[in-house]
N, C-alpha and C positions, 0 to 999 in steps of 0.2 A: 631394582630400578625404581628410582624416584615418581609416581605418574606428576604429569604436568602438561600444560597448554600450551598454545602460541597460534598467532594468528598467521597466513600464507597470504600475500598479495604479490601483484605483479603488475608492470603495465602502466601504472597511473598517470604518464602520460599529462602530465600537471601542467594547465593553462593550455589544454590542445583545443585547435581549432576544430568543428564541425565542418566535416566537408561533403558532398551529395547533394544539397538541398538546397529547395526553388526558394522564390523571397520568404521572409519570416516575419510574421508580426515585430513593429517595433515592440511592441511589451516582454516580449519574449529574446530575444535577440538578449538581454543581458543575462536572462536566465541560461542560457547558452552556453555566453562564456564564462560565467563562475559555475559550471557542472562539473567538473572533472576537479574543482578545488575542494566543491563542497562532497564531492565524494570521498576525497580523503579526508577532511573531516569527520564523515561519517567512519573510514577505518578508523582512525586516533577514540572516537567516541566507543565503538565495539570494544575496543580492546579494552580501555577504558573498564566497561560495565561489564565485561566478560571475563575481567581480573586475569588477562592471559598473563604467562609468565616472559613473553616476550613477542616480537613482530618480526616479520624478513620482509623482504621486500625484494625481487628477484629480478631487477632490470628495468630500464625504462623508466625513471623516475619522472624524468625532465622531456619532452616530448622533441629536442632539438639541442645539439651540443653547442649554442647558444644559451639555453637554458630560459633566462628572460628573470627580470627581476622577482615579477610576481609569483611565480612559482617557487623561486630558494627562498621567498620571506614565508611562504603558506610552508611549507617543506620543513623550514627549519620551528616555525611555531609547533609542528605537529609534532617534531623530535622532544623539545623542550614540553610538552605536554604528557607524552609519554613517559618523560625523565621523571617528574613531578609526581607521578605515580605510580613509582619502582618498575615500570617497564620496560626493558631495551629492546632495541630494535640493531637488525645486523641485516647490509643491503650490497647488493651488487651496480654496476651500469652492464647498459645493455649498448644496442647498437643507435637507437637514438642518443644515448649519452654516455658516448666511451670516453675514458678517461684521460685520453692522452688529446682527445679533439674535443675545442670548444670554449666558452668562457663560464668563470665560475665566480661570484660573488661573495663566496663564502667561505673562510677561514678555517682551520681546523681549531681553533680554539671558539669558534662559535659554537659547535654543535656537545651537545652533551656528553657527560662521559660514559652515557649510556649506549650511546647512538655508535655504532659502528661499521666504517665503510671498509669494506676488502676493496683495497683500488689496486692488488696485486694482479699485472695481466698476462704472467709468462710464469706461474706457480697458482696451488692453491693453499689459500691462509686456512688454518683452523682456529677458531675462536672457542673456547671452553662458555658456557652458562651458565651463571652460580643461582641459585635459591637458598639462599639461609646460609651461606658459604659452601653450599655444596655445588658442587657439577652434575646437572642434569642434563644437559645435551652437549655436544661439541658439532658445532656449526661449521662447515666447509664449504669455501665459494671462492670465485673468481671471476673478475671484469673483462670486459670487453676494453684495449688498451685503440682500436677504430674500428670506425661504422662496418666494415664489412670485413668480421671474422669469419675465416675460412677454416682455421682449426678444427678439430675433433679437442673439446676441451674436456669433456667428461675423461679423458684417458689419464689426464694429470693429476684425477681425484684417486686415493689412497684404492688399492688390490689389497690390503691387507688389514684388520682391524686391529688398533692400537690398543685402545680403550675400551671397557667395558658400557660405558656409557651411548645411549640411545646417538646415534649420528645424521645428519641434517647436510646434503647438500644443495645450495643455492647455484644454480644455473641456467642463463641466458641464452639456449638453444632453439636448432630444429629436432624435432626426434624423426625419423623416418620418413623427410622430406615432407611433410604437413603444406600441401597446398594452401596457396593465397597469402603465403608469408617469406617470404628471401630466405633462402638456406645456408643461414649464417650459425656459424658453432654448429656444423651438422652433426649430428651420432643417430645411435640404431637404439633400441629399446635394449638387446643383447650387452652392449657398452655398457649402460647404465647399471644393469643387473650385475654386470662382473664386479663392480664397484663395489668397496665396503660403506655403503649408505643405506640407510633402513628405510629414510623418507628422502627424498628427489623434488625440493622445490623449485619447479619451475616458471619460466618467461619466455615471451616472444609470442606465443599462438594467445589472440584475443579470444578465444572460446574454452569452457571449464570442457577438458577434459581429464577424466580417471583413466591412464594407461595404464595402468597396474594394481591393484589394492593390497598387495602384501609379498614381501620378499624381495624385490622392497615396494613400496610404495613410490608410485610416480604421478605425479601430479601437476596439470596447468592448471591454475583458477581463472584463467580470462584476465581480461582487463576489468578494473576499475567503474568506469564511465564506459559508456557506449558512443559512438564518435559518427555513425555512421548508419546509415540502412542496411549495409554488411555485417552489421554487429547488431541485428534483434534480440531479444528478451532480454532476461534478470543478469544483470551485472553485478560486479564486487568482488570478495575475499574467501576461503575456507577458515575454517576455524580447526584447528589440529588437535585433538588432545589424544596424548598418549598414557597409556596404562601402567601398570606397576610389572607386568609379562612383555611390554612391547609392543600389545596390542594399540591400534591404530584407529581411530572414529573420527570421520570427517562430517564437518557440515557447513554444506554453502551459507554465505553468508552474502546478502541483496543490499546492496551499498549505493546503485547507482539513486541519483537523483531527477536525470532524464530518462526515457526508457523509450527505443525504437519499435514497430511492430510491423510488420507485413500484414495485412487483415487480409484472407480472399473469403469471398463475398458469391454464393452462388444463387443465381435470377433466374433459373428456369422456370419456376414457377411464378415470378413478377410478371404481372400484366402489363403493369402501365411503370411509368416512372416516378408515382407516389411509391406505389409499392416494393419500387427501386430503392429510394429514397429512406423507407420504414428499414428495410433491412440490416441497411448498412449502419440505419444507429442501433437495433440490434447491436450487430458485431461489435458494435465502436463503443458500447455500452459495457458489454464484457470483456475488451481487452481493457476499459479505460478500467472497472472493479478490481481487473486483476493486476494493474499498473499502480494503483492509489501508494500512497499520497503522491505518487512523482507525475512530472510533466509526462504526457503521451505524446512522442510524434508520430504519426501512422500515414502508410499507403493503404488506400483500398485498392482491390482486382476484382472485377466484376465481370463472373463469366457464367458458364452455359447459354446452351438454346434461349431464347427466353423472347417472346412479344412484345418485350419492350426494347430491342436492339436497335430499331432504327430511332425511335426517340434516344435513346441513350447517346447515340451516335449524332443525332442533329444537336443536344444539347452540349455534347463535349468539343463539336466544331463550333457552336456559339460563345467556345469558354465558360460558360453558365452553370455546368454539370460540379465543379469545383466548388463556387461561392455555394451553391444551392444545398449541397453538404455541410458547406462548414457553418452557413445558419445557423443550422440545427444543434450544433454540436455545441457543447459547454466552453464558454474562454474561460482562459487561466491553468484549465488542466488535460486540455487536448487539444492539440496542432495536426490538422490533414495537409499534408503536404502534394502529396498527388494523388489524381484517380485514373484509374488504367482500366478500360477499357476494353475488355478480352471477351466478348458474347458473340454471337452470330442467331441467325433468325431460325426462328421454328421452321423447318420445310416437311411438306406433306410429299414422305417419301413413297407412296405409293402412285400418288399423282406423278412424281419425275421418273419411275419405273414405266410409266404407260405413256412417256414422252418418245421424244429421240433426242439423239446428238451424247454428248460426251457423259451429260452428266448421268443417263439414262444407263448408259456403258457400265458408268462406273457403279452404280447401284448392282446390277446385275454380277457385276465382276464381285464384287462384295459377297452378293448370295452364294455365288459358285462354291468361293473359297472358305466360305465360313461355313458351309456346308460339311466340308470334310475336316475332321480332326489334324488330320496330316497337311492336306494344304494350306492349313491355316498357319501352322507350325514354320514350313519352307518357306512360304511368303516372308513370313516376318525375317525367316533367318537371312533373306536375300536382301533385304532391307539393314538387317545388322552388320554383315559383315564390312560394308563402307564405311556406315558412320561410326564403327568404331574405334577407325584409323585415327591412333595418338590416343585413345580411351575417353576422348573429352565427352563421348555418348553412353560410356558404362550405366550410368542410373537409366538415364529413359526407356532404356531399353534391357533391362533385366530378364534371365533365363524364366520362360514361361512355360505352362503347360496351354492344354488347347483352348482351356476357358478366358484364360489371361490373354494368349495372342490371338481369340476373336474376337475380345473383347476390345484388345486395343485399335485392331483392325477398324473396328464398326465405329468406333470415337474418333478414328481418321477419316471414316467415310463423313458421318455426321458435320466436322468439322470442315470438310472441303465444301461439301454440300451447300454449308453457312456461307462460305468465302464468296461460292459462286451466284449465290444467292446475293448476297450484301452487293456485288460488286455489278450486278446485271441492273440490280433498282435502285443505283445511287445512280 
């Protein structure tokens, strides 16, 4: 076998709007909408300097089966650019751009003869890949023909291996019902493996995940751009190269041009709200290092006990606690978009132990069960068994031993403690 490269992307989502977020600097707002263009220019540039032997592209090109001008002119420059530089590119539609819904601007005699679209929606095309006139991969895909594919499509892809040649399925799926995303083109990870494909380029899930590394290889790389507060960290592409045995090496590849973060920010130890303040450009310091050169947009969550909760709290009801952040903070290469608020007050839990009333109760009732190993255990478990109805509580509440469920115990106590506190001296 031939070794050779090729780049895997998905998603790109070309000229998508940002949605989630409070007003935006006008400075920014254009940097906005040309992010998702300029990220695929950053794949055409990869490829480009990475001399792959070729590009997929596995769904979702267009972010609406409308399409929109600006995207099939950015779209088709980026084919033509690849052309220019012996690189083909072979792509599917996904559910935002099926191919039987929607409008298209663009001709088939516009795009390269490098460029290749499987717009086959009720088969799967195989496309052969030459190098030097040879065949190095033979590429297998198929589109979405509308938005809401219900098929199992991986089943249409070949049971049997024709060719000796390394094989390449592109596909616009769910694999195992992946929350947070419509379970269109659904199949099982078992589907894909009965398959004669070695690598499994996949679309639709915006997060890189490795379902497989070998026998075959299955792979999402995320989307492109980041869109969203749903979709934090490094965004972009894999970079594929296969060996001369079939062996397999991936490597992420960070394309996005905007970059989302979540910052949580912990103030137990802040006194005041300078020291609230110092913190947070900390944090906002090292996610902006590890962001560079792209635009940061970040929430901060600012939590624990902490002595400065009721300042914290009169500043974020004066609106003040926002601007007073983004002062500080660098324009051009970081945008705070919200601050949240999550602290409650230091209480001096022996002083409400030597009280009365509920909260005193509940102190005591803490000691009791934190006491014994076992009733700390049933507690919790009596606590689980409701919110786990529908699984929407599976993580919060993971199988513990006696350390972990008195541990969470006493950060429910501490935490209520806060509440009742906050809410008696406001």
């Amino acid at each position: 076998m031939t070794p050779f490269c090729f780049i895997h992307a998905a998603d790109l989502h070309l000229d998508t709007p940002f949605v989630g977020l409070g007003k935006i600097d006008g400075m920014l707002q254009q940097r906005l909408r040309d992010a998702s263009l300029e990220a695929f220019d950053n794949l055409i540039r990869a490829a480009v300097e990475r001399h792959v032997d070729f590009v997929v592209l596995t769904g979702d090109i267009y972010d609406g089966a409308e399409r929109g001008a600006r995207a099939q002119a950015r779209f088709i420059a980026g084919l033509r650019e690849l052309d220019r530089n012996g690189i083909a590119c072979l792509f599917i539609h996904g559910n935002h751009d099926p191919i039987g819904e929607g409008w298209s601007a663009l001709r088939p005699e516009d795009f390269p003869s490098s460029a290749v679209l499987i717009k086959q929606c009720d088969e799967v095309r195989a496309v052969p890949v030459r190098r030097d006139g040879q065949v190095v991969a033979m590429v297998h895909g198929i589109s979405f023909r509308t938005r809401k594919e219900t098929r199992n499509l991986s089943r249409l892809f070949p049971a049997e291996r024709g060719e000796e040649q390394f094989h390449i399925g592109l596909l616009h799926c769910n694999v195992g019902g992946q929350a947070g995303h419509d379970n269109y083109a659904p199949c099982t990870l078992e589907d894909l493996c009965n398959r004669a494909i070695d690598y499994w380029a996949l679309g639709h899930i915006h997060k890189r995940m490795e379902l497989k590394h070998g026998g075959p290889v299955v792979l999402y790389p995320g989307n492109v751009q980041g869109r969203s507060f749903d979709e934090c960290g490094p965004k972009g592409a894999t970079l594929v190269r296969v060996g001369a045995e079939g062996h397999v090496e991936l490597e992420p590849l960070a394309l996005d041009v905007v970059r989302f973060a979540v910052l949580s920010v912990e103030v137990s130890k802040c006194r005041s709200l300078d020291e609230v303040l110092a913190s947070c450009d900390a944090e906002s310091g090292r996610a902006m290092a590890e962001a560079q050169p792209r635009l940061l947009l970040a929430r901060i969550t600012l939590h624990g006990q902490s002595p400065a909760h009721r300042d914290l709290l009169l500043a974020e009801a004066q609106e003040q606690l926002l601007p007073a952040l983004r002062d500080r903070l660098p324009d051009g290469s970081f945008w705070l978009d919200r601050v949240i608020v999550d602290t409650v007050p230091v209480v001096d839990r022996a002083e409400v132990a030597r009280s009365t009333g509920f909260e005193a109760a509940l102190v005591k009732l803490t000691d009791k069960v934190t006491a014994s190993d076992q009733e700390a255990i049933q507690l919790l478990d009596k606590v689980r068994a409701p919110l786990l109805t529908g699984r929407r509580f599976e993580k919060l509440l993971p199988e513990l031993g006696p350390e972990g469920a008195r541990a969470m115990i006493q950060a429910a106590e501490a935490r209520l403690l806060g509440l009742l506190e906050t809410e008696s001296g406001l």
